[in-house]
N, C-alpha and C positions, 0 to 999 in steps of 0.2 A: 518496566523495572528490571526484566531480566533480559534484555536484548544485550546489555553488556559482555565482551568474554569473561571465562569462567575465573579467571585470573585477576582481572579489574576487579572483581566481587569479594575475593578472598585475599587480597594484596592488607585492606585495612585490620582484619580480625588475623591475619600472620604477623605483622606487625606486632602487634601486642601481646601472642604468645607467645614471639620469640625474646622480645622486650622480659616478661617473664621469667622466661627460662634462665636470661642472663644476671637475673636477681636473685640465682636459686639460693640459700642461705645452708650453705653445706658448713656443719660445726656436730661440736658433740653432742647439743640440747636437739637435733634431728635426727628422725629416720633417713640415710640416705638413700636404702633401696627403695622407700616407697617416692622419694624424690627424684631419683634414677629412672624407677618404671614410669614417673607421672611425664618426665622430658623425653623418654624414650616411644612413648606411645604420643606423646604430641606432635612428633616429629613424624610417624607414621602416619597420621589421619592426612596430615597436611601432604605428603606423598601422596598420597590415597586421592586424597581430595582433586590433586593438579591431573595424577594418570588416570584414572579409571574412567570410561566411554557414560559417564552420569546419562547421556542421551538417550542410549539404548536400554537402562537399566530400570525396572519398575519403582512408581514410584515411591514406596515405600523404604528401599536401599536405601534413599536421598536423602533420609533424616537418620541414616545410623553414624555417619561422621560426626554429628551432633550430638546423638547421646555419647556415642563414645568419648566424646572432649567431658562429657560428664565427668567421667569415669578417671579420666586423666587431673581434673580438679578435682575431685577426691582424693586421686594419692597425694598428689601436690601439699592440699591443706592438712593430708594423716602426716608427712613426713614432715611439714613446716611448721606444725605447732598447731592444728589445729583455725576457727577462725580466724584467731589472732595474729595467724602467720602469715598475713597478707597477700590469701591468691582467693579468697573467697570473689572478689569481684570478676575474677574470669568465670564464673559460673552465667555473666551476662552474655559472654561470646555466643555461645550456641542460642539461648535464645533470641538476641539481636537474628543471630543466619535465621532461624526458623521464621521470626515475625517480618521478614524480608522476602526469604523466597520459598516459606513451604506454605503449606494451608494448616487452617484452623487445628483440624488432626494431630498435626505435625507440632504446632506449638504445643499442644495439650498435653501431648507427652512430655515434651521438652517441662515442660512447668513440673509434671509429675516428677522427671527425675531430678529437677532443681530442689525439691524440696527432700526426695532422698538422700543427694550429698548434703543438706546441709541436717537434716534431722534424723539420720543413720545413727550418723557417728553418735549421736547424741547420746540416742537409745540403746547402742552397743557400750557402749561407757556407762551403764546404769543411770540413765539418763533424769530418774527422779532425785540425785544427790547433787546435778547440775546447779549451780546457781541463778537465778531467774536472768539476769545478762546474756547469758549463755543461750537460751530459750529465747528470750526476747529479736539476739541476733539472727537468731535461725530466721524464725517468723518474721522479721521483716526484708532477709533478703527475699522470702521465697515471695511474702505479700508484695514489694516491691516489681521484684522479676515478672511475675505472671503479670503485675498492670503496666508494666512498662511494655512486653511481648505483646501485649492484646491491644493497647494504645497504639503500637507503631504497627500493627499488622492492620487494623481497622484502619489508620492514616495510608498505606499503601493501596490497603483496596480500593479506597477515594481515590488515590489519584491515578490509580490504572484504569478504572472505569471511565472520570473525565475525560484521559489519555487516549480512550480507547471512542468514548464520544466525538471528541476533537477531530479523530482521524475519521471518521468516519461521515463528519459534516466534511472536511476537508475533500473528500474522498467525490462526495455527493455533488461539492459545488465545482471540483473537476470535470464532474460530468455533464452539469448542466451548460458548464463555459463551452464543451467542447461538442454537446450534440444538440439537435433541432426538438424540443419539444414537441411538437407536434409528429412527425413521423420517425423518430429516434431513428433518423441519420447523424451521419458526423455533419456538421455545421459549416459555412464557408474560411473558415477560420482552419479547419481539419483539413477542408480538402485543398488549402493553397500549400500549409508544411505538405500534407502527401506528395502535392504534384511537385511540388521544390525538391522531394527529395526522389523521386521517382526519376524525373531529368534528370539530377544529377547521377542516379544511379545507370539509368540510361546511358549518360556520357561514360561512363567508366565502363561499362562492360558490351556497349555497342546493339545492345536488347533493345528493340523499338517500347514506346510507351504512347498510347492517342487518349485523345478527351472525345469526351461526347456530352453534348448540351442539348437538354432536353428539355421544351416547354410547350404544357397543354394547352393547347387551342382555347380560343374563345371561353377564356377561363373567368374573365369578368363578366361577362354574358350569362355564364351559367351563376357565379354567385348571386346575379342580380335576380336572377329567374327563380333558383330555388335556396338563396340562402346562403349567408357564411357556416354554418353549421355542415351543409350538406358539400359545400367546398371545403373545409376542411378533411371532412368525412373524404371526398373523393381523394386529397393530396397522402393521406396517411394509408389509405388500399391502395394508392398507386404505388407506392413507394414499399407497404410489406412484397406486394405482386413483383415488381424488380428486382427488390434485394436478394428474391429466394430464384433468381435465375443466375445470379451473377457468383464468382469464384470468390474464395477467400483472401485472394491477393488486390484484388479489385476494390473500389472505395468508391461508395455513391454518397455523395452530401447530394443539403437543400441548402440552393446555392442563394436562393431569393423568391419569397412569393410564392409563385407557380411553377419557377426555374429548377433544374437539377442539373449536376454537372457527377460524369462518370469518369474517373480514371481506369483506362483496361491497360492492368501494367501488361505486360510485354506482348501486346497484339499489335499487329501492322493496323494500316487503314484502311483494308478489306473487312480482315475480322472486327473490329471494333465498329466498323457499319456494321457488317452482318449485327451485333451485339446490337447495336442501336437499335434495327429495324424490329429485331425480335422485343425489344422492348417497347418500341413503339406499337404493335400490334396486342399489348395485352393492356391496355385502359381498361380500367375498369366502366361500367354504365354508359356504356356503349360511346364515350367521349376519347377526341383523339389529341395526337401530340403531335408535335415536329422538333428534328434532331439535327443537330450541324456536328458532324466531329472532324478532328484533325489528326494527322499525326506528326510527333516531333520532328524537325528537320536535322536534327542533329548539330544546329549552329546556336537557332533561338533561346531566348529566354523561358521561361514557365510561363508570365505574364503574357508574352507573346503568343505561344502555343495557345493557352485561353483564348485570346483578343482570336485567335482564327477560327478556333472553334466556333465562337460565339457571330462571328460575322458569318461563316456558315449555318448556323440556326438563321439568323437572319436571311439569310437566302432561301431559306426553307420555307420560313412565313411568306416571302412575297413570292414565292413559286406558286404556292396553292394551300400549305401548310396538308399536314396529316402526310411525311413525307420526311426521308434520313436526306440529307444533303452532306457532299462530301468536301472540304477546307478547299478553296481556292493556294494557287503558291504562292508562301511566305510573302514572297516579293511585291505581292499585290495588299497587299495587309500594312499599314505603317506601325509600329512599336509608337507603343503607349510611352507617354511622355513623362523623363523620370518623376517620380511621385506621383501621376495621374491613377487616378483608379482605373481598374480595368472594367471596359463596357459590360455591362448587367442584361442580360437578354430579358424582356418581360412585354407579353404582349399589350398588356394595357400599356406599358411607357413606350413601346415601337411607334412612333410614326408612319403612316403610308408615305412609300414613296414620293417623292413630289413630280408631278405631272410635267414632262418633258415639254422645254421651253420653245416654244412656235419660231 
């Protein structure tokens, strides 16, 4: 409610007092200096209000521009005749600001002094010779004002908190779109924009950037032996165990399954082995991995870079697995066919080789 600038906020309630002002009813049945001082201080606050750093300022300052417009509808209605001289309704201005952007506090005052300007005068003018009208209008601007303030302030805090709920579900299912529930990496979804824009950052500043695909051995073996539980348990230690090796510029998803895919932005394909292999030596429960990485050629696509990475893991599997294997050249790798998904390394869906034909 108050992300708005401070000028969008105060555009509506300047409107109206300058509306006011232009109505002043200067003749001889008025006071003009108290009509004078009430447009000359209106004009003030409103200065006040646009320069002053409200940001920096505690927050109790923040409600003096509102009592002050009190102060200014009081001379107003002393020079214009009283209620009847038609400014008693700007005494809603400041409490409208208060049950808008202060707290509870803040109106309370504001209410306090709404019933001063209107039951002051009253009482300075020997206020028991008043006519019951007179009385009557006091009391119900002021009954009015305070439920109208406490009404629209109670209506804001509703909907800032919804407001404030809203973002906050928002906020939550951003996060769940974009990371792997189970070991709170970013999700494959995360790591194709990274490496889209990693490439292309790559392309423009001439920084190598390599992938590394990473997948634990005989992963369905072990589920079967001791458990989805205890495979889960291993994919989410493997993954805290890596991410606390790796830099802040680097991005590990769960790319599928068992699979993981590393982007090491600006490492060649020496260092991004090295990275691999140290990664592959810290499995947790004594289980091992196998790693294929590549590095960009500086011609390929993202997709591509992937597809060689990933045929490199493959090569790893049928090497012997528990083993970094490094991208075969480009040229040996065909580019994924437009819209074809790019191949998924995962040792249950690998095939063995097929048996070389007699």
């Amino acid at each position: 409610m108050t992300d708005s600038p401070l000028y969008v906020r105060v555009a509506p309630f300047a409107v109206v007092a300058l509306a006011a002002l232009g109505t002043i009813p200067f003749g001889p049945m008025t006071d003009q200096w108290a009509l004078i001082a009430g447009a000359i201080l209106t004009v003030v606050i409103g200065l006040a209000v646009l320069a002053l750093p409200w940001s920096r300022m505690p927050s109790w300052a923040k409600v003096v521009p509102a009592l002050a417009y009190f102060v200014a509808v009081g001379l107003l209605q002393a020079g214009g005749g009283g209620m009847v001289g038609g400014f008693a309704p700007l005494a809603m201005l400041p409490i409208l600001w208060l049950a808008l952007y202060g707290t509870l506090r803040h109106l309370a005052l504001g209410i306090i002094a709404l019933a001063l300007v209107f039951v002051l005068p009253i009482l300075l003018a020997a206020g028991a010779e008043q006519p019951p009208a007179t009385w009557r209008r006091a009391v119900l601007f002021v009954v009015v004002g305070a439920t109208v303030g406490l009404t629209v302030q109670r209506l804001v805090g509703r909907i800032r908190s919804d407001s404030a709920h809203v973002a906050e579900q928002a906020r939550l299912l951003s996060v769940l779109a974009r990371t792997d529930p189970l070991t709170g990496l970013a999700n494959r979804r995360v790591l194709e924009e990274h490496l889209a824009a990693e490439v292309g950052r790559s392309r423009r500043s001439g920084h190598p950037v390599s992938v590394a695909m990473l997948d634990l051995d005989q992963f369905k073996a072990f589920n079967d032996e001791r458990g989805h539980a205890a495979g889960d348990a291993l994919l989410a230690e493997a993954a805290a165990v890596w991410k606390r090796q790796l830099r802040g510029m680097d991005t590990l998803a769960r790319y599928g399954g068992d699979e993981f895919a590393l982007i090491a932005a600006e490492s060649s394909l020496d260092e991004a082995l090295s990275v691999a292999d140290r990664l592959r030596a810290l499995i947790p429960g004594g289980q091992t991995c196998s790693a294929g990485v590549a590095e960009w050629d500086g011609r390929e696509s993202w997709q591509q870079l992937l597809a060689r990475a990933d045929a490199a893991l493959y090569a790893a599997k049928s090497g012997g697995r528990d083993r970094v294997e490094p991208s075969v050249p480009s040229a040996q790798v065909a580019a994924p066919r437009p819209g074809a998904a790019v191949p998924v390394a995962g040792e249950e869906s690998r095939p063995e080789a097929p048996a070389p034909v007699p």
